[in-house]
Each structure stands twice: as C-alpha cells, then as structure tokens.
ZAMARGU-4260 file (C-alpha; in steps of 0.2 Angstrom, whole numbers, plus 5000, padded with zeros to 4 digits):
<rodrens>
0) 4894/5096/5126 | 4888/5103/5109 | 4892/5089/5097 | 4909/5086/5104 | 4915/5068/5111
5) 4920/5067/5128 | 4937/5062/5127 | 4948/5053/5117 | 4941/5035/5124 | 4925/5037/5112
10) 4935/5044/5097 | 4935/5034/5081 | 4947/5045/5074 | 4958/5044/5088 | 4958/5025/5089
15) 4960/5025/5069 | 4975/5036/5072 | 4983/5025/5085 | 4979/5010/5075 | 4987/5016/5059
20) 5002/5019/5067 | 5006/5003/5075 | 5000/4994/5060 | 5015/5006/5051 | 5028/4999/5064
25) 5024/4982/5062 | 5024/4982/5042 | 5040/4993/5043 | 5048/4980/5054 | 5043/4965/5041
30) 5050/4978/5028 | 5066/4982/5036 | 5076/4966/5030 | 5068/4968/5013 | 5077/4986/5013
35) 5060/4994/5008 | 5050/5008/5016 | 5031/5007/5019 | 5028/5017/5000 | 5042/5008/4992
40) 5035/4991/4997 | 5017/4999/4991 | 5019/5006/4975 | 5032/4991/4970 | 5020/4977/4975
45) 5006/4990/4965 | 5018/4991/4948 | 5019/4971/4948 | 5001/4967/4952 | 4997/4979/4936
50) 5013/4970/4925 | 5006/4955/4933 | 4989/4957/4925 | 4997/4963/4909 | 4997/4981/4911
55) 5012/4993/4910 | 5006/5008/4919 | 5015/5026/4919 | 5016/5035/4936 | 4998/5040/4935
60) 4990/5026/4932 | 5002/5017/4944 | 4999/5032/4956 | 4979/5027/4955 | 4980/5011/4958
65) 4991/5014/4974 | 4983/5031/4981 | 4997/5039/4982 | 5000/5055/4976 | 5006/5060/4959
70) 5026/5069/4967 | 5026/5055/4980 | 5023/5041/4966 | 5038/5050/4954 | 5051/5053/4970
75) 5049/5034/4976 | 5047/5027/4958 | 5065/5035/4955 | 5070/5028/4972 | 5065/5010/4962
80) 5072/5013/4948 | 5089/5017/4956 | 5089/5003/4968 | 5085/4991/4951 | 5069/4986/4955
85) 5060/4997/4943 | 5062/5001/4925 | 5055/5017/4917 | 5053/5019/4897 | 5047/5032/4888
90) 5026/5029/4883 | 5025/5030/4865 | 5011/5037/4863 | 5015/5052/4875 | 5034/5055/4876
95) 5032/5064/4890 | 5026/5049/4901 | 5035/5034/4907 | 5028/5017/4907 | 5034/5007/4922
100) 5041/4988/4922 | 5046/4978/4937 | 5063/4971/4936 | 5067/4952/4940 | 5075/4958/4954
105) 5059/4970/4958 | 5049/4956/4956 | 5059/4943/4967 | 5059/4954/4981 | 5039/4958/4978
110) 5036/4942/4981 | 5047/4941/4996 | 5039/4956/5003 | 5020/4954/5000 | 5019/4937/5010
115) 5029/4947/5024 | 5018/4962/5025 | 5002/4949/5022 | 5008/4940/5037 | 5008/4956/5048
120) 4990/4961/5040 | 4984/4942/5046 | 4992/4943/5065 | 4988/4963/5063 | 4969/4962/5060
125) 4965/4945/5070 | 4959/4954/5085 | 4945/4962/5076 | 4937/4948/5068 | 4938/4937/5087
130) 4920/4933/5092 | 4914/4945/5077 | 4914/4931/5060 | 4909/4947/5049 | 4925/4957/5052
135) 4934/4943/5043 | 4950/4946/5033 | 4936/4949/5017 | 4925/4957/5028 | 4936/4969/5036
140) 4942/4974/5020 | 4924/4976/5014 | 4920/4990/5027 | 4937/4997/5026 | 4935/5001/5008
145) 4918/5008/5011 | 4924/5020/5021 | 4938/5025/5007 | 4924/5025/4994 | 4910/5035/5005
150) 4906/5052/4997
</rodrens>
C-alpha cells in the first residue's frame, strides 16, 4: 500500500492522538476545582519550580521551560497575574521584559494542583508500565522525552 498503514489500528500517531486527549480530560477534571486550565495549571507549576530553584524568569525563559509558545505564555501569564497568582515586574536589565514571581496564593494553589495532576499522571500511566518494568513512571518519561528531544 506504498508506505501507508492500514488503518487506524496500526497508527502510532493515531493512538498518541487519542491518548493525549483523554490524558487532557482527566487533568482538566483534577484542575477544575482548582479553577485552573491545563496551560494555566502548566506555566504556574513551571514559574514556581523556577522561583523554587531561585530563578525569576521572564516570559521567555518561563516560555522555555514550559514549551509553550512565546503569545500563549504572555495571554495565560496575564490571566495569572489577574487571578493573583502571578506577579510581573519590570527586568532591570531590559525594561522591556517582565520577571515573573509566584504569589503566596500562586504558590498555595501550586502545590494543591501539582499533587492533583501527579495523581492523574500515576493512575493515567499505570497501564503502560503493567507487565513491562521499563515503562515505569521514570522510564516512561525517559522515552517520552526522547521522542521530544529526537532531531
């Protein structure tokens, strides 16, 4: 069939797609009481890990570190910063550039959210690792990011 896959039943991609998007559901379920969407929940937990290690990042950096895009980073980073859970401060080494500070409240409900959306990567990703010891947690993160990382 010239390179092409028979169907959708031997599709990676496919299978990817449809596990991506349940994996969304669930973590926007865990989210939903925590009144945080799937990229707020994303780039907040990102700024405080990053504060956390003694970093104040700008957008950019903070953008980076999440892989989010530069305009979806500055449109949900304003959406923090008006919910309280985000600070923004001019960089004083390049005005136009904001450093980014999580909030007490930012980073109360950080660490509510994390262990929610942790829990829902544990019950999430079980079925992969049943039977198969490598495709652990660490393991599954492993091949995960080598696929991010591949040229």
């Amino acid at each position: 069939m010239d390179g092409l896959v028979e169907g959708p039943a031997n599709s990676p991609g496919f299978w990817l797609w449809h596990t991506t998007l349940r994996w969304q559901r669930e973590v926007a379920a865990a989210l939903a009481p925590h009144d945080l969407t799937h990229p707020q929940f994303v780039l907040l937990s990102c700024a405080w890990w990053l504060n956390e290690q003694g970093t104040t990042p700008n957008q950019q950096e903070l953008s980076a570190q999440a892989g989010t895009d530069v305009r979806t980073t500055s449109q949900v980073v304003r959406k923090l910063e008006a919910k309280g859970l985000l600070d923004r401060s001019t960089d004083p080494d390049d005005t136009r550039a904001r450093r980014l500070r999580i909030t007490p409240r930012g980073i109360a409900l950080a660490r509510a959210a994390i262990p929610a959306v942790e829990a829902v990567d544990r019950t999430f990703f079980a079925p992969a690792a049943h039977g198969v010891p490598a495709l652990d947690g660490e393991g599954l993160s492993r091949l995960l990011r080598r696929l991010v990382d591949a040229p």
